[in-house]
N, C-alpha and C positions, 0 to 999 in steps of 0.2 A: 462632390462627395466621393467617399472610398466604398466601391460596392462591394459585393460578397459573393461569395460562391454560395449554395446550401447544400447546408450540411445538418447532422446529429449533430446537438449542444450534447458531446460526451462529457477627560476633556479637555483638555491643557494643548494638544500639541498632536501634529500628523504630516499627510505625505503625498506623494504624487505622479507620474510619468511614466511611459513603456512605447517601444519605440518598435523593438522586433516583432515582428508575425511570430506567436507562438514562442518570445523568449518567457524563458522561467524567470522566477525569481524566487527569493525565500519565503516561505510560509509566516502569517500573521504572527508578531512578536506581540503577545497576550499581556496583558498589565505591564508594560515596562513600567518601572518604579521610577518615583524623583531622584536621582541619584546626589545632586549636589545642587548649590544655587552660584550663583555670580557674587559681585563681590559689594551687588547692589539688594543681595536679597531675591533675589529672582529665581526661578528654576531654572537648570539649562538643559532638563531635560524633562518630558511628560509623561502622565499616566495614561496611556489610550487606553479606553475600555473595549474590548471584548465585544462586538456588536452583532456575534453569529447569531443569537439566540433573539435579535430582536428580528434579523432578516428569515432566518428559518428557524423560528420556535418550535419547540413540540407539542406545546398546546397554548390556547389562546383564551382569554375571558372577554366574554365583549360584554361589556356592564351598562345596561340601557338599554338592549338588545331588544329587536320589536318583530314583528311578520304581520302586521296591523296595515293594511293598503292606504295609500296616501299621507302614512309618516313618513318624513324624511330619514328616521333612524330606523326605517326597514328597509330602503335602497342601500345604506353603510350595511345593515346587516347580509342582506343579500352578497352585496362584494366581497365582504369578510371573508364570508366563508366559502364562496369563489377563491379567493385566494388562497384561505387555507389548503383547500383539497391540491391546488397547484403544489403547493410547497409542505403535502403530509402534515400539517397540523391538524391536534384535536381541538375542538372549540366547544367551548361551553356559556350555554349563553346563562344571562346573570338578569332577573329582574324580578322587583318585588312581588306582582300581583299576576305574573304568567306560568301555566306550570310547565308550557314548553314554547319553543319558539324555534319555526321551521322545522319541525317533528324531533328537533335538540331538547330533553329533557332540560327544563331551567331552574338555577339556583338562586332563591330567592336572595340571596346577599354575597357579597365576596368570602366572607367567611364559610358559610354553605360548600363552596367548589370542591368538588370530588376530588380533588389532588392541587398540586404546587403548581402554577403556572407560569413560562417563559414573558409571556405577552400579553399587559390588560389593556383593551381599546373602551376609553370612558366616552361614549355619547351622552353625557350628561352637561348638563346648563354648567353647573357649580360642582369642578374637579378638587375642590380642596377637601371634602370630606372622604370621597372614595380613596385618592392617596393617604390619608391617616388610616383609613382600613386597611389597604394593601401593604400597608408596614411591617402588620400583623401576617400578613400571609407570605412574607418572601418574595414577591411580585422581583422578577429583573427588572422588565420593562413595561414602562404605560406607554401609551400615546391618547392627547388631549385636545381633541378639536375645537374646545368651546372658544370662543372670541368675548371680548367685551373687556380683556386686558390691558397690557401697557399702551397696544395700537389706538387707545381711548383718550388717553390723556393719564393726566395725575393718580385719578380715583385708580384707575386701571392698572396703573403704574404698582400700587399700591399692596394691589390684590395680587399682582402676577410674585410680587416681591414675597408675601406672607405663602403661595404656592410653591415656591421655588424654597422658602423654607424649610416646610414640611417635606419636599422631594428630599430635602438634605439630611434629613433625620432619618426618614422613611426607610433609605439605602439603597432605594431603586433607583431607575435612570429614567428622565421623563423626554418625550420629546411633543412638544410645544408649548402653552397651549397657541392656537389659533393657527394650525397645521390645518392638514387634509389629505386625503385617501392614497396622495402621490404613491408615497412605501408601498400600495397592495395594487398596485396596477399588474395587468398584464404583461409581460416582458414574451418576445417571441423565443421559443425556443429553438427554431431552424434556421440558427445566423451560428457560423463560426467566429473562427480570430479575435484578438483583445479585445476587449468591451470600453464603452465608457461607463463610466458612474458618477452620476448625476447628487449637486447638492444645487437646492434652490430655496428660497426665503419666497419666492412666490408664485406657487402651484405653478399660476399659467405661465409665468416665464420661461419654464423649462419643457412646455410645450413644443417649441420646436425643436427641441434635441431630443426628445422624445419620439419624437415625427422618423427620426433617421430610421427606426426599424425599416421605415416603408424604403429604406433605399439600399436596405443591406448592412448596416450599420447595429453592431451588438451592442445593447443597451445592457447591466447588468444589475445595477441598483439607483434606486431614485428617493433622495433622504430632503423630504419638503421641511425645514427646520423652523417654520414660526419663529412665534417668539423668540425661542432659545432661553426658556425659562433654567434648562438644566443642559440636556446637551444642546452643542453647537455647532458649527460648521467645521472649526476645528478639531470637534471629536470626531466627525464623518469624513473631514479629508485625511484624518491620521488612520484613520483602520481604512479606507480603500484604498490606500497605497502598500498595506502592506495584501491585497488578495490578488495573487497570482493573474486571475484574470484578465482585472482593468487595468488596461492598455492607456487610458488618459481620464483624467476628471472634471467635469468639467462643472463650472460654478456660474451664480448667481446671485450677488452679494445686495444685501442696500445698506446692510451695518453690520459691523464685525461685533461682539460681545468682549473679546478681549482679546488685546491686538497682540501678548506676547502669546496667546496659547495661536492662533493662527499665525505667525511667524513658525516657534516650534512646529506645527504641523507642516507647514511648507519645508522647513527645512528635513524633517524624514521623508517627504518625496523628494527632496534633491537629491538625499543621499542615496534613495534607491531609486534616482533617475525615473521616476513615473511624473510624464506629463499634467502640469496644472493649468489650466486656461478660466478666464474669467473676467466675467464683468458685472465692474463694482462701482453701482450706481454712486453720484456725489462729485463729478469731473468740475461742478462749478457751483462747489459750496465752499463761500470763502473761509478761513479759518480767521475765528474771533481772537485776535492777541490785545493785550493792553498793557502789555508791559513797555518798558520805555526804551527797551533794546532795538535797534537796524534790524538783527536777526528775526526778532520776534515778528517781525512785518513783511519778511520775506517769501514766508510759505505759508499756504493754506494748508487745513486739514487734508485733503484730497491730494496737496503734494507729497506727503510724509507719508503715507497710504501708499502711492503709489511706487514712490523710493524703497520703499518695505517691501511690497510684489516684487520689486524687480530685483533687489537683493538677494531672494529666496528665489530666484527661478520662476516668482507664475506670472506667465503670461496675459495680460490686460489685453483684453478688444474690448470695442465700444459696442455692437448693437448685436442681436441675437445672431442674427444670421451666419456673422465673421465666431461666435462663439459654435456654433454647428460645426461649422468647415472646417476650423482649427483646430478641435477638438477630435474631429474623425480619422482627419489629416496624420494629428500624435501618437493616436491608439494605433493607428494602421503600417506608418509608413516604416521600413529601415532606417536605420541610420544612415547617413550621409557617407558616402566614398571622397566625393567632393563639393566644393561649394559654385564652381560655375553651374550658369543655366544659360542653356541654350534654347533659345526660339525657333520656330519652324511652323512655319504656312502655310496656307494655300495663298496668301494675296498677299503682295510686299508692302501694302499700304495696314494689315492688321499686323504683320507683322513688326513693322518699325513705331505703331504704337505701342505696343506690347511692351516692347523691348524699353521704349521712352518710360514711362510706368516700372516696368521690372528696375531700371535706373536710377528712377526718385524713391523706390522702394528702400532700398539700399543692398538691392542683391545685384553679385557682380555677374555682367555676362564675359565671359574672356572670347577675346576675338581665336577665330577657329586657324589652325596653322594654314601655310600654304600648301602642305600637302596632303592637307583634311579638306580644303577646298576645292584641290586639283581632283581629291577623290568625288565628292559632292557630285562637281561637273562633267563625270561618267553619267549622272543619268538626271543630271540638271541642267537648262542652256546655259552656255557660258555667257549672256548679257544679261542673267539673275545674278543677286547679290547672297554668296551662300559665308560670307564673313562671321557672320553671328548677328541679327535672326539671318535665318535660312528660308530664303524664298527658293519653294522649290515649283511654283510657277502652276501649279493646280495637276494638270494632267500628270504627271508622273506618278501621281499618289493613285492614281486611278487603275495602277495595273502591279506588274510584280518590281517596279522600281522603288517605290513607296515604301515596302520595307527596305531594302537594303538602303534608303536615305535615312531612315529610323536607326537603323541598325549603325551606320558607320556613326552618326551623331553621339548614340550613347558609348561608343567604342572609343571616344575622345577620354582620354584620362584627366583633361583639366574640367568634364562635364560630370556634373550629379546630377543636374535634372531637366531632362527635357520636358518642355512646355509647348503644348500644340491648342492654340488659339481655334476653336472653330466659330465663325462670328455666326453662323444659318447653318441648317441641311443643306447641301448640296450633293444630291444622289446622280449618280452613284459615285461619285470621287469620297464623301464625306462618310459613307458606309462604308468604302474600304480603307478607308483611311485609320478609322477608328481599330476595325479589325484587325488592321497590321501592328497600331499601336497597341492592344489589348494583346495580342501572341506576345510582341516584343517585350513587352512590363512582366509577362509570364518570367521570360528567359534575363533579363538583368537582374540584380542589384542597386539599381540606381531608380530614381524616383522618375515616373514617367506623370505628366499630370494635364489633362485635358478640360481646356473650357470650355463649352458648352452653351453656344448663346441662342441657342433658340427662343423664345418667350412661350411656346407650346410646349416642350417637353414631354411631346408623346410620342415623336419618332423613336421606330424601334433599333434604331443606332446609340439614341439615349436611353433610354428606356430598360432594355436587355442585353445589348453589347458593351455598353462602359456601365451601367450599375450594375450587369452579372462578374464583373471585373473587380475579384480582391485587391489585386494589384492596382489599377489605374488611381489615381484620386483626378476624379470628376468633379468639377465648378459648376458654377451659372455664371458667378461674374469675375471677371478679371482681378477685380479688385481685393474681393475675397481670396482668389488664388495665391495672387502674392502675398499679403497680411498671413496665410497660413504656411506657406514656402517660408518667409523669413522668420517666422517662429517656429519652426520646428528646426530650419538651420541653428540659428540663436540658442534653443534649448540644448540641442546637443554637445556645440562651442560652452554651452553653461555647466552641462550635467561631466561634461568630461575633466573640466579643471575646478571641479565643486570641491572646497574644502569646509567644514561646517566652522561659522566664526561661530559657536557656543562649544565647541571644543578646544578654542583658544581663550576663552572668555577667561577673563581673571577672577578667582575666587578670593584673593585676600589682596583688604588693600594695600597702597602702596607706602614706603614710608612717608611721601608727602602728604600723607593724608592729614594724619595727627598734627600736623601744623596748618594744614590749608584748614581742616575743621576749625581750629579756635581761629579763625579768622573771619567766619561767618557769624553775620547777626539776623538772626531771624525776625523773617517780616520788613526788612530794610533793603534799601538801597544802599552799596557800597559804594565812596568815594573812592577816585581815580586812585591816589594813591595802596588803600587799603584792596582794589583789585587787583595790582600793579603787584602786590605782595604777594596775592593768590597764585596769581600767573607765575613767581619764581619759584613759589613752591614746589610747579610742575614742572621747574626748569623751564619755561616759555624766556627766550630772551624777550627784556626790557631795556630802555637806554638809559643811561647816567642820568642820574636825577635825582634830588634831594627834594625836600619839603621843607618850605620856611613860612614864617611868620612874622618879618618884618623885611622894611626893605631892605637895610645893612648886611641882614642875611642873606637878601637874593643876591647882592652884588657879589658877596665873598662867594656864595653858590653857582653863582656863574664864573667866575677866573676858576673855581677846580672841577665843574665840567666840562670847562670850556667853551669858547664864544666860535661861532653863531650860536645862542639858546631860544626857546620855543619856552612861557613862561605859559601858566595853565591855572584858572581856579580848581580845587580841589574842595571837595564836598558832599558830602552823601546827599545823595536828590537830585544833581545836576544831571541832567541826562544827555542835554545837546546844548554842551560849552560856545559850538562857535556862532548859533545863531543867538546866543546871548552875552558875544561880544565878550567872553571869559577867555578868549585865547590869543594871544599875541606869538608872532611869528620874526624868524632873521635876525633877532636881537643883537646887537654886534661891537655893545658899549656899555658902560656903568650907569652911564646917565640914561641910557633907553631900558638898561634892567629893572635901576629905581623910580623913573615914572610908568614903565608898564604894571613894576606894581602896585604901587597907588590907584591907577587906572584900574586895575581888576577889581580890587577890596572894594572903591567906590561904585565900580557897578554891581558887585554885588551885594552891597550893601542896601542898596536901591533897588536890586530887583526882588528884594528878602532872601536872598539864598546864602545859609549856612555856611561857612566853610571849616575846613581842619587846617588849611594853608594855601600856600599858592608853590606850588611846582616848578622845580627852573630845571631843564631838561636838556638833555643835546637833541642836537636837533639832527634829523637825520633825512634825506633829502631823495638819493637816488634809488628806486627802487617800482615795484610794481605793488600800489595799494590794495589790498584784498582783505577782505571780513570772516573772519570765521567766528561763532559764536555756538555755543550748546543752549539746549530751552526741552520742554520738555510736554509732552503730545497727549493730551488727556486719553486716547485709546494704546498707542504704544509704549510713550514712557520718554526716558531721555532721546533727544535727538541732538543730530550735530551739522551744522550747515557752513558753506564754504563757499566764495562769490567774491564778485571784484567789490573793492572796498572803495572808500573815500565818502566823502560830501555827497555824490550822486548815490548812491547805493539804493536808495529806497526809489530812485527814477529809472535805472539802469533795470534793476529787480534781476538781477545774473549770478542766479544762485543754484544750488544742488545738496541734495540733502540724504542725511540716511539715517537709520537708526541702530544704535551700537546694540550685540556689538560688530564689529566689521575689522578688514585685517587691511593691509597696505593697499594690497588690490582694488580693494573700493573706495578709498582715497584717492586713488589715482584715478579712478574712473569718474571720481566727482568733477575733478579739475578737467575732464575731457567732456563731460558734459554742458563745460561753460560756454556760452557762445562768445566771450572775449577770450578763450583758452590761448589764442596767438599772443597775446599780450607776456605773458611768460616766457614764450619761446625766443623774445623780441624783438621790436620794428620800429621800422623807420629808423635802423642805426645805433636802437639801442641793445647791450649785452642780453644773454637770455637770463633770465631769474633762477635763484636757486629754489627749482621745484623741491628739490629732496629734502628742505627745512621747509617750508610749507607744509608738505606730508606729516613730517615732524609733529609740527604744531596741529594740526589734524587732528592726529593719534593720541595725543596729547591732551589736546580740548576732550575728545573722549571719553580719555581713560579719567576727568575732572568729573563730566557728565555722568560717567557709572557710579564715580566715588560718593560723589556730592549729591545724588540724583536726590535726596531725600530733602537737602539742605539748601540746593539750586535751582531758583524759580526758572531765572536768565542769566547766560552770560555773552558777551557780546568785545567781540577784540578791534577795532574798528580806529582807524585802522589799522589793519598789520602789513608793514613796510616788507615785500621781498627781497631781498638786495640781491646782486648779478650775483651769477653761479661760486657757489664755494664761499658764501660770505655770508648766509646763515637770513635771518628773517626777526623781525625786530618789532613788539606789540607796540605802538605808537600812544594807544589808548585803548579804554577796556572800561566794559561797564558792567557790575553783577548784582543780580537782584537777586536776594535771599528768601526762601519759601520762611 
């Protein structure tokens, strides 16, 4: 963890990250308006609301309000108004049959309240009628602890839906129901430097990020979001990205409410660079498809989720712990000078694990010159190994040499960040050790970060020399260190070349539209041929290929596409021609044209499948098969996915996905996230493939995806032929299913 000095503390869419100790930023942009939508109907930009008056109200109604011993709604009241006095609110407590509570004059109803309140807290069973009161009175903000909502089932479902109504009429902003007291906790006020600010969906999850006060770590707000009957988590990530303070945000997700206002909110923290870190329960919940597409069987819900975070910049960890470290790590640390990391030990044996681990991490160590070495072994023996890690053999650390080995390490211009392992105490070498490191992080620029592996944690080396340390970022475990080192390298590499793909999004469609529209039949499955149309509408090449319906036709259709032909049933409902024997291959004569034909009509005659014709195709041979298909994400909307194609596709499962909209950039970085990505480049003697029309057709599929999204259950190109560089890429087959 990053410790602290102490000091004086002198819904659609939001935001995230801060890197610098103490950089500014712009003051909260208050209601930004919709400005315009996409070309699918979409916003591409949000309303944040305005959330000062619910963090420091000027006055508060707590309606249910008790001082009655052994109610549970006299311990909320009690807090309440702890908290108020923290944050100057007046509070007026509300109930029907008390005339005061805690020596607070009480008003028997909402209407009763001596003035307009910022902030009403319902301790009541059943919040739907005190919201239809508070409509009447202007209320900003409630907040509603009752449970027994959608987290119930149907019934609950039901009720929270007819609440979240009335919030809608009402005009006010609600947050939950089925929250808790998180918002009125205590925050320390003797911490300096960026804060985090905390959203959680469940109280105790955020417990241990919470915890960090105890280690120096400024906490600033803590928005426990429930339900999400009205606001979300994407109202709370979009306005604590825009308060100066919070240095990083850190989250707790189990469901998102609506996956474009959480995109929009992430994308205003990318663009004002404030750290998002998170974890979003669901890594292995499969996503339900049934449609008849390769693509639709390729990704889970949790894959298109995750492709979304990492579009936008936020940062995914798996378990609370690595959400701490990462989180303290982004509010706290500078920006990166460089991206090497250097190691340095006391024992050559923790150090060349380290170094193993920092390697599979995927942060580079660059090996140390020879005349960074030659320096080392002034006050190293020359039969250590000071290449990169840096064994610097224990005793040296132990006197005034130990810094100047600190000191020449960070002094390397290929280093950003020195990393010093301590695997135990070892006093006194590990008390001075720390020391020297904690002056030197004083005096750089560069990240200096210490592990710390005691399992006691009460030596006063850990304790008050690296948690009295704004500067150092202090670990427990290695493993955490690295997961928060290459995420905050990663965010910076992100936040620097951020360009917002909703500021390139297309607002009107394309001329292909109006043609590709009357070509969808809603509710249906489109045959090859009729998808084959779709695709040229977007300019997608396709290969020569007519449509017949006898065999005299196929034959004259084969001499003017030319032989070799690839002959194909065509049919709305067909979905997987070759494992029912509808496709014939190499064709290279009149007489294998006219009995392939034959042979198709009769099988599918036989298997009952409809047709419009039978296909007689060129056939197209050399190339690198790949899938790319659009489908679309019951939380985010269209998505578009990219992977090696053919016959195996659904065994291989080698795919990458995102969700539009997105610009070349993330195209390209689909195709790098394949694990067959060599196969383009190509091997074993064969050319490399023209990536640049793949991309193409990418963008393509896409820009089909945004137009059609309303029209396009699935679409699936499968496969699509790459052919060697400079000779473009070629849909082989295509399958689209119409919403």
């Amino acid at each position: 963890m990053l410790g602290s000095t102490h000091g004086t503390l002198t819904t659609d869419s939001r935001r995230a990250l801060v890197i610098a100790c103490g950089e500014q930023r712009p003051g909260p942009a208050v209601h930004d308006r919709v400005a315009d939508l996409d070309v699918g109907g979409r916003p591409l930009h949000a309303d944040v609301p305005d959330l000062t008056r619910f963090f420091r109200p000027a006055s508060v109604a707590v309606i249910g309000a008790s001082d009655a011993e052994g109610r549970p709604n006299t311990g909320i009241t009690r807090q309440l108004l702890d908290w108020a006095g923290r944050v100057g609110a007046r509070v007026h407590p509300v109930h029907p049959t008390r005339p005061s509570v805690f020596g607070l004059p009480c008003a028997a109803s909402v209407a009763e309240l001596p003035e307009q309140v910022d902030l009403a807290v319902l301790l009541v069973a059943d919040p739907l009628p005190v919201v239809e009161e508070l409509a009447d009175s202007k209320v900003k903000f409630a907040v509603a602890f009752a449970s027994g909502f959608a987290e119930t089932g149907e019934a609950g479902a039901e009720a929270q839906e007819r609440l979240a109504e009335a919030v809608r009429r009402s005009g006010l902003r609600l947050l939950g129901p089925n929250t808790n007291l998180n918002a009125f906790e205590r925050f320390r006020e003797d911490l300096s430097g960026p804060a985090i600010a905390l959203i959680t969906q469940s109280g105790h999850q955020g417990r241990p990020v919470f915890a960090l006060q105890e280690l120096g770590i400024r906490l600033s707000h803590w928005a426990p979001t429930g339900n999400e009957a009205d606001l979300e988590t994407a109202d709370f990530l979009s306005w604590f990205a825009e308060q100066p303070e919070v240095g990083a945000i850190a989250c707790y997700i189990e469901g998102l409410k609506d996956g474009r206002a959480f995109l929009l909110a992430a994308d205003r923290a990318a663009r004002r660079k404030v750290p998002v870190v998170a974890v979003k329960v669901g890594r292995t919940e499969t996503g339900a498809r049934t449609a008849a597409s390769h693509t639709g069987k390729l990704t889970g819900a949790d894959d298109v989720a995750d492709a979304a975070m990492r579009q936008y910049g936020v940062i995914r960890v798996d378990a609370l712990d690595e959400l701490q470290d990462t989180a303290a790590l982004l509010a706290r640390a500078r920006p990166p000078l460089a991206e090497g990391v250097a190691v340095c030990s006391i024992s050559g044996g923790t150090g060349a694990h380290v170094a193993d681990l920092a390697t599979a991490a995927g942060l580079r160590l660059p090996r140390l010159s020879p005349a960074k070495q030659a320096e080392l072994h002034q006050w190293i023996p020359e039969y250590l190994s000071v290449a990169n890690p840096v064994d610097n053999g224990g005793h040296p650390v132990g006197d005034r040499r130990g810094r100047k080995i600190i000191d020449a390490i960070l002094a390397d211009p290929d280093v950003g960040v020195l990393l010093c392992p301590v695997t135990g105490p070892f006093p006194p070498l590990s008390d001075r050790l720390v020391q020297d490191l904690v002056e030197a992080a004083e005096e750089t620029d560069k990240l200096v970060c210490v592990v710390w592996g005691s399992p006691a944690g009460t030596e006063r080396a850990y304790r008050e020399v690296l948690l009295g340390s704004s500067r150092v970022a202090t670990f427990r475990t290695v493993g955490n260190c690295l997961t928060a080192i290459r995420a905050w390298l990663d965010h910076h590499r992100f936040v620097a070349g951020y360009r917002s793909p909703f500021d390139a999004a297309p607002r009107t469609p394309s001329p292909s539209f109006r043609k590709a529209e009357a070509l969808m039949q809603p509710g249906k499955q489109l045959s090859e041929h009729a998808a084959k149309q779709l695709l040229r509408a977007y300019g997608i090449r396709v290969p020569r290929e007519q449509l017949v319906t006898s065999a005299a036709a196929a034959v004259r259709a084969a001499g003017q596409v030319g032989y070799p032909v690839v002959m194909k049933a065509s049919g709305a409902q067909i979905a997987h021609k070759t494992e029912l024997g509808l496709v014939k291959i190499g064709l290279t004569s009149a007489s294998q044209v006219r009995d392939a034909y034959r042979e198709l009509t009769d099988i599918a005659r036989y298997e009952g499948v409809g047709l419009d014709g039978v296909l007689v195709c060129q056939m197209v041979e050399q190339g690198v098969e790949m899938v790319v298909g659009a489908g679309h994400d019951d939380l985010f909307g269209p998505t578009v996915t990219v992977g090696l194609g053919g016959v195996l596709v659904e065994v291989l499962r080698d795919a990458a996905v995102r969700v539009p909209p997105f610009g070349e950039d993330q195209a390209r970085a689909m195709l790098g996230e394949l694990r067959g990505r060599a196969l383009l480049d190509g091997v074993r003697g064969r050319p490399p493939a023209d990536v640049d029309a793949l991309v193409e057709v990418v963008l393509r599929v896409q820009r089909m995806a945004l137009e059609l999204g309303s029209h396009l259950a699935e679409l699936d190109i499968n496969p699509l032929m790459v052919l060697p560089r400079g000779q473009g890429a070629v849909a082989l087959d295509a399958l689209v299913v119409c919403r």
